[in-house]
VOKE-837930 format. One line per field, with one value per atom (N, C-alpha, C): residue in one letter; residue number from 1; x, y, z. Coordinates in steps of 0.001 Angstrom, whole numbers, plus 500000, padded with zeros to 6 digits. Example, Ala and Ser with C-alpha at 12.3 -4.5 7.8 and 13.67 -1.06 7.14 Angstrom:
<recs>
r: (A  A  A  S  S  S)
k: (1  1  1  2  2  2)
X: (513190  512300  513200  512850  513670  512900)
Y: (494310  495500  496700  497750  498940  500030)
Z: (507800  507800  507800  507080  507140  507870)
</recs>
This chain:
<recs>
r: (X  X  X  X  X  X  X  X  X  X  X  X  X  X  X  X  X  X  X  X  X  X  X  X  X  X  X  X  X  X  X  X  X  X  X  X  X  X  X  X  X  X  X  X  X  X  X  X  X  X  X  X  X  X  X  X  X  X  X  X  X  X  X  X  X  X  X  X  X  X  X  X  X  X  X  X  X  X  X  X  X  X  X  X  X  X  X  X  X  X  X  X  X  X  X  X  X  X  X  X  X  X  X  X  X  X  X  X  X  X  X  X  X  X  X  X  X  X  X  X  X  X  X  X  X  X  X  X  X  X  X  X  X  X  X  X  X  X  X  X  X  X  X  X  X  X  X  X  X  X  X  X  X  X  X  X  X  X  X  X  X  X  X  X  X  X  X  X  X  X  X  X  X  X  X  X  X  X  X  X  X  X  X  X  X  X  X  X  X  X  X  X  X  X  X  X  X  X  X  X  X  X  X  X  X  X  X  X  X  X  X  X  X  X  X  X  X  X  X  X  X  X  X  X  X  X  X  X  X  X  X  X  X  X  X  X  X  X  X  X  X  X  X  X  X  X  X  X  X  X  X  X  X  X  X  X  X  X  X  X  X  X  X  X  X  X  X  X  X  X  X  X  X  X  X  X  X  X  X  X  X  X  X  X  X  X  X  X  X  X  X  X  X  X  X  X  X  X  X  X  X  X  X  X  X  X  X  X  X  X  X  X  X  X  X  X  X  X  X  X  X  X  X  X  X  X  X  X  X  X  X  X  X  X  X  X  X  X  X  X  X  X  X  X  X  X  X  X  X  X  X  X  X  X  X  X  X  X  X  X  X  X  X  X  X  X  X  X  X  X  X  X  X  X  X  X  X  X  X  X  X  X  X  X  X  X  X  X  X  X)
k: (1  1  1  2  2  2  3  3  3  4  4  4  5  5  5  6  6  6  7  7  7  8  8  8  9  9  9  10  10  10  11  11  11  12  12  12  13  13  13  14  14  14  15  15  15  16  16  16  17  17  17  18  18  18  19  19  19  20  20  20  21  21  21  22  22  22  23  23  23  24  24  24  25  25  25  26  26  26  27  27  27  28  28  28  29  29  29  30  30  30  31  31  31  32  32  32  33  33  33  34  34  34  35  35  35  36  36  36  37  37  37  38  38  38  39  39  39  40  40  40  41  41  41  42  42  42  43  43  43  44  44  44  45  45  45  46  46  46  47  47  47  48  48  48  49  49  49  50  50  50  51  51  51  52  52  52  53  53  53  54  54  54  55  55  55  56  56  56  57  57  57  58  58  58  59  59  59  60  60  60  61  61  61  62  62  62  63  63  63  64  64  64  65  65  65  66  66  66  67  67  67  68  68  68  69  69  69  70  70  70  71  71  71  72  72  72  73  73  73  74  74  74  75  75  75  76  76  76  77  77  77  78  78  78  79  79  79  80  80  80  81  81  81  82  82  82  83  83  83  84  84  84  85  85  85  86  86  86  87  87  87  88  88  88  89  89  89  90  90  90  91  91  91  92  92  92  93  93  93  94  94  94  95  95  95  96  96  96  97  97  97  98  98  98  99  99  99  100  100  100  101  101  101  102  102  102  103  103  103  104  104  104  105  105  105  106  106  106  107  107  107  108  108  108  109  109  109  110  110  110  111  111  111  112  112  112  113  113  113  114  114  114  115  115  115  116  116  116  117  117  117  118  118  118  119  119  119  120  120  120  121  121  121  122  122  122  123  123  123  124  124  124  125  125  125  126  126  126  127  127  127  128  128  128  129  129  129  130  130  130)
X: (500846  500000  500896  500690  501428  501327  501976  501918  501077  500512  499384  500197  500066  500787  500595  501499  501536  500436  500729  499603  498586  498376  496462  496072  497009  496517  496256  497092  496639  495917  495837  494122  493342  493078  491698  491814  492910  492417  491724  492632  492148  490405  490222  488667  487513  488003  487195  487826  488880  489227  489074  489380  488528  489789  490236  491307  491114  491729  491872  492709  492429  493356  494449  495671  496425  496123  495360  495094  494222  492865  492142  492911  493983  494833  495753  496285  496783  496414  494280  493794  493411  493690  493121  493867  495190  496716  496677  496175  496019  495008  494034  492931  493264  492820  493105  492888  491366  490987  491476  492392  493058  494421  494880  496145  496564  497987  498483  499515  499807  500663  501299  502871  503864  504255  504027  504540  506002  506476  507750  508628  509808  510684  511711  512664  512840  514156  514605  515319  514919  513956  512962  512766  512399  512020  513192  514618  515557  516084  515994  516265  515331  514258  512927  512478  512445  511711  510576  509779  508847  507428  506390  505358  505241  505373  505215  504031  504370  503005  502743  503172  503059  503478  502547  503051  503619  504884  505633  505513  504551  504470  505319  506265  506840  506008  505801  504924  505249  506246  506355  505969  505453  505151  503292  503085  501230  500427  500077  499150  499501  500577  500991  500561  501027  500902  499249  498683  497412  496447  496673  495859  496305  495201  495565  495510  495196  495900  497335  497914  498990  500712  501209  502392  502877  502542  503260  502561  501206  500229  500570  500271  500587  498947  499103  498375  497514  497954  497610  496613  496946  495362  494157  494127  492849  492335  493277  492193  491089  490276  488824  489965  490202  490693  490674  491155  490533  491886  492304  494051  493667  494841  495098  496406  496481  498395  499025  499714  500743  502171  502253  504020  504446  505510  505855  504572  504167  503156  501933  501266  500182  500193  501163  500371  500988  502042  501695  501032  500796  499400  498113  497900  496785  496761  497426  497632  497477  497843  498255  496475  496076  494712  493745  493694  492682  492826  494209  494437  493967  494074  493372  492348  491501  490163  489529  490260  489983  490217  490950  491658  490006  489215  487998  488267  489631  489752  489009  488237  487739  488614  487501  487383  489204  489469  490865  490632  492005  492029  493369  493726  494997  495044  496304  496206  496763  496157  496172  497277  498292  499725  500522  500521  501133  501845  503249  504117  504668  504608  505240  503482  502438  501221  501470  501330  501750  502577  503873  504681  504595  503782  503326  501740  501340  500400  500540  502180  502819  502413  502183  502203  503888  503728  504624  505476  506695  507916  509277  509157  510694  511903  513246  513977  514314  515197  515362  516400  517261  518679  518944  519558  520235  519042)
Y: (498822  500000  501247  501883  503582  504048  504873  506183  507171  507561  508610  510021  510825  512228  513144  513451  514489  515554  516204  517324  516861  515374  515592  515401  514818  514665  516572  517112  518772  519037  518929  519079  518309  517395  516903  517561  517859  518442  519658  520531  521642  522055  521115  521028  521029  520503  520142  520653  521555  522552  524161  524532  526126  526936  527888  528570  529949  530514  532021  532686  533942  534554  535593  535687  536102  537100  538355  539782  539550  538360  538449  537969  537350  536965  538134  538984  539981  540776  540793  541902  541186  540085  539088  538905  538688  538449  538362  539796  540592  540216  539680  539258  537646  538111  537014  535526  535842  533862  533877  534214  533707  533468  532061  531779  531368  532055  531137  530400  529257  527779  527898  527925  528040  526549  525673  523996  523862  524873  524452  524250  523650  523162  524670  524473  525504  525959  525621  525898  526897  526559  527697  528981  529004  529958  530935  529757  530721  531446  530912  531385  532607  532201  533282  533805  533719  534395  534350  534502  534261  535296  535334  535738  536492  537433  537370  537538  536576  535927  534639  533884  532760  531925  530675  529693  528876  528236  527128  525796  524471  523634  522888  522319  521570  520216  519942  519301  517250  517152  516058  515667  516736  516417  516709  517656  518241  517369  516047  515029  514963  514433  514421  515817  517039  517879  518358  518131  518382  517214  516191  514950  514824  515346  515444  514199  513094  511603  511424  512410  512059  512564  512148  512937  513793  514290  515590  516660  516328  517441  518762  520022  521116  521805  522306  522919  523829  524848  525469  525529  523815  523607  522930  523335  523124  524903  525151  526847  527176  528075  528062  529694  529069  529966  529413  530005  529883  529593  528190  528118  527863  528672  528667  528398  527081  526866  526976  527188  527772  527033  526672  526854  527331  526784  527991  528488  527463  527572  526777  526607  525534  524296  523730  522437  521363  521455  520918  520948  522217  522808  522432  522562  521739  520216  519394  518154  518354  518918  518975  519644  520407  520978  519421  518985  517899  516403  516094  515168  515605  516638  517663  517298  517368  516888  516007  514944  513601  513148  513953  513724  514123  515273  515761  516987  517801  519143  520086  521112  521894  523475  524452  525823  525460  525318  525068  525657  526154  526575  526263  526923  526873  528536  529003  530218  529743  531128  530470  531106  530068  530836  530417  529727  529589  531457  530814  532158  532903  532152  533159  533865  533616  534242  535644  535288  536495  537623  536812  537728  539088  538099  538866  539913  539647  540365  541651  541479  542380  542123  541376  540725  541015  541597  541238  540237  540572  538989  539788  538872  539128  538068  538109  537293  537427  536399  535830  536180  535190  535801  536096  534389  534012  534766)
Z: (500000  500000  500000  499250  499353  500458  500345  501516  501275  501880  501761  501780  500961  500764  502232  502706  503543  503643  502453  501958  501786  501449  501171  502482  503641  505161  505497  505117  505921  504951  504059  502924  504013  504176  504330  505947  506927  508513  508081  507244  506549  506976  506205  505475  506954  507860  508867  510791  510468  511316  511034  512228  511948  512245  511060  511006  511058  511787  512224  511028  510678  509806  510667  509715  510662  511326  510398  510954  512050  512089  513448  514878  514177  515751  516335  515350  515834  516396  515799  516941  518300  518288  519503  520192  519943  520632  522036  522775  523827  524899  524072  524930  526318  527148  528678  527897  527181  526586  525509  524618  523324  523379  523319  523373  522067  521458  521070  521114  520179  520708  519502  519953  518724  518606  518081  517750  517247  516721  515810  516796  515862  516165  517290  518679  519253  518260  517291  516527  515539  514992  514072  515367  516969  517265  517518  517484  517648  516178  514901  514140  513683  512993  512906  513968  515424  516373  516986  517521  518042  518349  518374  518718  520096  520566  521906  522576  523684  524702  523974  522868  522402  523005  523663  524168  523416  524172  522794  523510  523009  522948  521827  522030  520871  520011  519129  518288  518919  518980  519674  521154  521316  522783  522799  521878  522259  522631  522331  522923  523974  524083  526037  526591  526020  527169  527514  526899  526447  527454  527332  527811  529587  530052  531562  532495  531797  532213  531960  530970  530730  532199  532081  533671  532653  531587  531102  530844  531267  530941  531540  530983  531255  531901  533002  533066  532179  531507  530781  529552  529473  528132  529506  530371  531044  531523  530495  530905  529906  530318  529496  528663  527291  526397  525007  523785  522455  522284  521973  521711  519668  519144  518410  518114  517451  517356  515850  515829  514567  514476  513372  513119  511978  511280  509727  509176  508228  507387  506959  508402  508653  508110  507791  507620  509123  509562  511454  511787  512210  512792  512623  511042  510571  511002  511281  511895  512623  513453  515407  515542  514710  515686  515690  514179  514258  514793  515293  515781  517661  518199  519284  519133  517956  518023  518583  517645  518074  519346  519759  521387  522010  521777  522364  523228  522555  523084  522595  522704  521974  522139  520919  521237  520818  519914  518884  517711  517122  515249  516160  514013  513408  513075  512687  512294  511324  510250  508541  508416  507445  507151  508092  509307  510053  510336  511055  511510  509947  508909  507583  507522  507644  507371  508775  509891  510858  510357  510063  509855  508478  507694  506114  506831  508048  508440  508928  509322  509824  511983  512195  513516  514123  515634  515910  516219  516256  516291  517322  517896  518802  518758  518825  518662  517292  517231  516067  515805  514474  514497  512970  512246  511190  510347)
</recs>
């Protein structure tokens, strides 16, 4: 049996997750119930930079930290807030929100564009180097 294409998997989360555009997260950023969750790699946050007030969940870990049976759960996704997670250019993200789903987390997106969509929004960014 083949492998199923990468992209048609974030095509089809795509289709059946709910994505924020970058400009509405920038005016939302600020607000107490809207978080967002930077997934990428901490290498990308040191090179490109980061969001600030963006929480960074690393992508290998989000089910665990998320699943409060789990000993790595983080407090923080048991707060009543609108998490929206991001990395480059949504298609992680697009994985990571709908596999969340299935987990039975709610009140989740993706931000569209990931962090190159922010950054083209003109969103702020701190850090960063190379």
């Amino acid at each position: 049996m083949p492998i199923k294409p990468a992209f048609d998997m974030v095509k089809e989360a795509t289709a059946v997750i709910e994505t924020i555009a970058p400009a509405d997260a920038i005016a939302r950023m600020n607000e107490e119930d809207f978080l967002l969750v930077d997934i990428r790699d901490p290498r990308e946050l040191e090179r490109e930079g980061r969001i600030p007030g963006a929480f960074h969940a690393p992508r290998g870990m989000l089910e665990f930290w998320v699943d409060p049976a789990s000993p790595y759960f983080k407090p923080v996704f048991a707060e009543k807030k609108k998490f929206v997670f991001f990395c480059a250019a949504a298609g992680r993200s697009a994985l990571s929100v709908r596999t969340l789903q299935e987990m039975g987390m709610e009140n989740i997106a993706q931000l569209g564009e990931g962090f190159s969509g922010w950054k083209k929004a003109g969103g702020p960014v701190e850090g960063g180097g190379a």
